[in-house]
KOLMI-743711 format. One record per residue (C-alpha): residue in one letter; x, y, z. Coordinates in steps of 0.5 Angstrom, whole numbers, plus 500, padded with zeros to 3 digits. Each point is the difference from the previous one (the first is absolute). Layout:
BEGIN
AXYZ;...
This chain:
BEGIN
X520469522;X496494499;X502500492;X508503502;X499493504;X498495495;X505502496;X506500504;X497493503;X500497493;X507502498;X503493499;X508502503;X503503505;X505503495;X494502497;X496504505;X507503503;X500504494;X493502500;X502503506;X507503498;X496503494;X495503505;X505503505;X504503494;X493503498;X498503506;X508502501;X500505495;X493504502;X502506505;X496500508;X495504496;X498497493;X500493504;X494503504;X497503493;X501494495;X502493503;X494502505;X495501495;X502494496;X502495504;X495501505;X502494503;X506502503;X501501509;X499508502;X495501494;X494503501;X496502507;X495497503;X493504500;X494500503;X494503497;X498503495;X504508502;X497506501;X494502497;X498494497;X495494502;X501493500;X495495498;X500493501;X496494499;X499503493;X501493496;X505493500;X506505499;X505494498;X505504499;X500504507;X500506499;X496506504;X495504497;X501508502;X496505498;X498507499;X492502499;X499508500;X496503504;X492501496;X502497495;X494499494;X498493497;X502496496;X507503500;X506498496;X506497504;X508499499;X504495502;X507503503;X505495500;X507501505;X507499497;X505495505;X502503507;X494504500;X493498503;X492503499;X501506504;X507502495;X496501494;X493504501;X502507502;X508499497;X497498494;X495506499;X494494500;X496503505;X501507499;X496497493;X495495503;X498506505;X500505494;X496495496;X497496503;X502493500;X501495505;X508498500;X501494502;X508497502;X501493500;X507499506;X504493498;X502496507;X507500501;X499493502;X498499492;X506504498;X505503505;X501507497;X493500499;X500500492;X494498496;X502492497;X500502493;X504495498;X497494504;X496496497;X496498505;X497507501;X500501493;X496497496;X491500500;X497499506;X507498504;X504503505;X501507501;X496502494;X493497502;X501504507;X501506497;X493498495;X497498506;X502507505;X495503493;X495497501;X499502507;X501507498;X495500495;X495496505;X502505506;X500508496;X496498494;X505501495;X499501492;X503493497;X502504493;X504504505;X505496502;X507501499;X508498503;X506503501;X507498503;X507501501;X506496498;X497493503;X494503501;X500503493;X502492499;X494498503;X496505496;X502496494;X498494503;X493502502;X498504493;X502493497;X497496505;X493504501;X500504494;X493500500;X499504507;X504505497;X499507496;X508501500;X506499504;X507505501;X507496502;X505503503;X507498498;X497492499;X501494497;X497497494;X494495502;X503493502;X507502497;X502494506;X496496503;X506499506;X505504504;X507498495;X496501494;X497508503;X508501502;X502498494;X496502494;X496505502;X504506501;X500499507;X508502503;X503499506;X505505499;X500507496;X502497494;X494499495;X497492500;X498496493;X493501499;X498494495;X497503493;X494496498;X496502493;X493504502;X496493498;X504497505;X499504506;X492502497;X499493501;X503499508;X494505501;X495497495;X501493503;X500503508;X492500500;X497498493;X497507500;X499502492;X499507502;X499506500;X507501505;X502505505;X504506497;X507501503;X504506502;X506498501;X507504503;X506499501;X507504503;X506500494;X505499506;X497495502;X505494503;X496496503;X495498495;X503502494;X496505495;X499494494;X495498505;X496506497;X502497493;X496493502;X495503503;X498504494;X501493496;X495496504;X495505501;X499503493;X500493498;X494499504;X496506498;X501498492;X504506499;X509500498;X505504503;X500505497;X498507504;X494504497;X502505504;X506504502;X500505505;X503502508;X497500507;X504505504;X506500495;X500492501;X499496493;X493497499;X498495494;X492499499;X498493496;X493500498;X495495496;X496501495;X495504502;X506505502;X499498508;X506500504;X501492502;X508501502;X504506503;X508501502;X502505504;X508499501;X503505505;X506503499;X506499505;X495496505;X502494503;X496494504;X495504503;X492503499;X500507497;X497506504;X499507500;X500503507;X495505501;X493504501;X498499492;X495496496;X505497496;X505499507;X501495505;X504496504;X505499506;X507499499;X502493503;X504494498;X499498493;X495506499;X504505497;X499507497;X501501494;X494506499;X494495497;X495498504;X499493496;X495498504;X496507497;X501497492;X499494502;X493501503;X500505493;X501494496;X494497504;X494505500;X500501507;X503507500;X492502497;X497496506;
């Protein structure tokens, strides 16, 4: 809201200011009750009657407070199991706009694994006095950057939990959908010291904008059904947006990264970038080393030099804005239908803790 009012207030006309807000009405005018709901809502947060209010973290998980600063006001939820041995790994699970703590454990299948394989599961929920539709700023430069903002809460909820249940510090690992999976790219540039690896769900590139304009505007972000810009920079440059986040000269977190092929609201080329800015990072080219299929769905693999996976794709046929899971009693299947957590007959959350290691704890 605040970043939507400075700009408005710096306009230097009212002709000026009467145009943006002819362009804004003709936008949201051609998006059905529905799509408004679906898609202004989870990029224009701001926006009146987005987002609700919620108190807590939700069933079956635990809130913890005291756990640092928090510059960026964010609650810290978790999910311990019980017996759990130490030191045990830990993942980072971050929520996608709209949703909160709770919508993203057992929906996601995460806390069938962390139960299974014993780790503990931490969910950071975003305020909605930071973001009205509770989406992780991913485009902010306040909460982007080193020992800033919504950033160093999240390092900070880390700390605490490798304080309270003993976790193992070369087990840590994040994921996250949409602006979640934003925000996962914004704690592996960060951080990448703090992890093993990462998993981004239809997300972002790490700093492709540092302010709302330009995340709607560049970065593959639509308001409507119609597929956005996203920008196209060189391998080297988005490598070194990573690189200058943390002075870090590596080693670097592998990164799993998924995207649904119909996607319209983050546009699929974001994958494109991804690859780019990561395998930059890892020293490796785009090219895959591996070609194969996940349930019937395209997965590239790039390795090193030593032949170990750095980077892996996988790009779901069909799917639109959403997690991908697989609903049922399998080892391999996971999840609950809900809004933006769509079946499509893959449980990424099983793959990606394939990718990681974890599925032989």
């Amino acid at each position: 809201m605040d970043v939507i009012y400075t700009a408005l207030k710096s306009q230097p006309s009212k002709p000026a200011k009467r145009w943006r807000v002819t362009l804004l009405v003709a936008l949201l005018s051609m998006l059905p009750m529905a799509a408004w709901a679906n898609w202004w809502c989870s990029w224009a947060p701001w926006w009146f009657g987005c987002g609700d209010v919620v108190d807590g973290c939700g069933t079956g998980l635990t809130e913890v407070t005291g756990f640092g600063s928090n510059p960026g006001n964010l609650k810290m939820c978790m999910h311990v199991p019980n017996d759990l041995a130490a030191p045990r790994p830990l993942v980072v699970a971050l929520h996608g706009c709209t949703q909160q703590a709770s919508d993203y454990d057992d929906e996601t299948g995460w806390r069938k694994y962390a139960d299974k394989h014993q780790f503990a599961l931490l969910l950071p929920q975003q305020e909605q006095a930071n973001n009205g539709n509770k989406c992780f700023n991913w485009f902010e430069l306040g909460d982007i950057q080193r020992d800033h903002g919504e950033a160093m809460s999240i390092r900070q909820m880390i700390d605490r939990m490798k304080e309270d249940v003993d976790i193992d510090s070369e087990q840590v690992y994040v994921t996250g959908l949409s602006a979640g999976g934003g925000m996962t790219a914004v704690m592996l540039a960060t951080y990448p010291e703090l992890f093993a690896g990462g998993a981004i769900i239809a997300g972002i590139p790490y700093r492709c904008a540092t302010n709302l304009g330009e995340a709607l505007g560049e970065c593959g972000v639509s308001l409507s059904h119609q597929l956005a810009r996203m920008k196209d920079l060189s391998p080297d440059e988005w490598g070194d947006l990573v690189r200058n986040a943390s002075g870090h000269d590596g080693p670097f977190p592998r990164v799993s990264i998924w995207q649904g092929s119909d996607d319209t609201t983050v546009n699929p080329n974001d994958q494109v970038e991804l690859v780019d800015q990561w395998a930059n990072v890892h020293g490796i080219d785009q090219t895959p080393d591996i070609e194969d299929t996940i349930d019937g769905y395209t997965h590239k693999v790039y390795e090193d030099d030593t032949g170990d996976a750095r980077v892996e794709t996988v790009l779901i046929n069909g799917m639109g804005h959403g997690a991908p899971i697989n609903p049922g009693g399998g080892d391999d299947q996971c999840g609950t239908i809900a809004p933006f957590i769509l079946d499509v007959g893959t449980c990424s959350s099983f793959h990606i803790m394939k990718f990681w290691g974890l599925e032989s704890q």
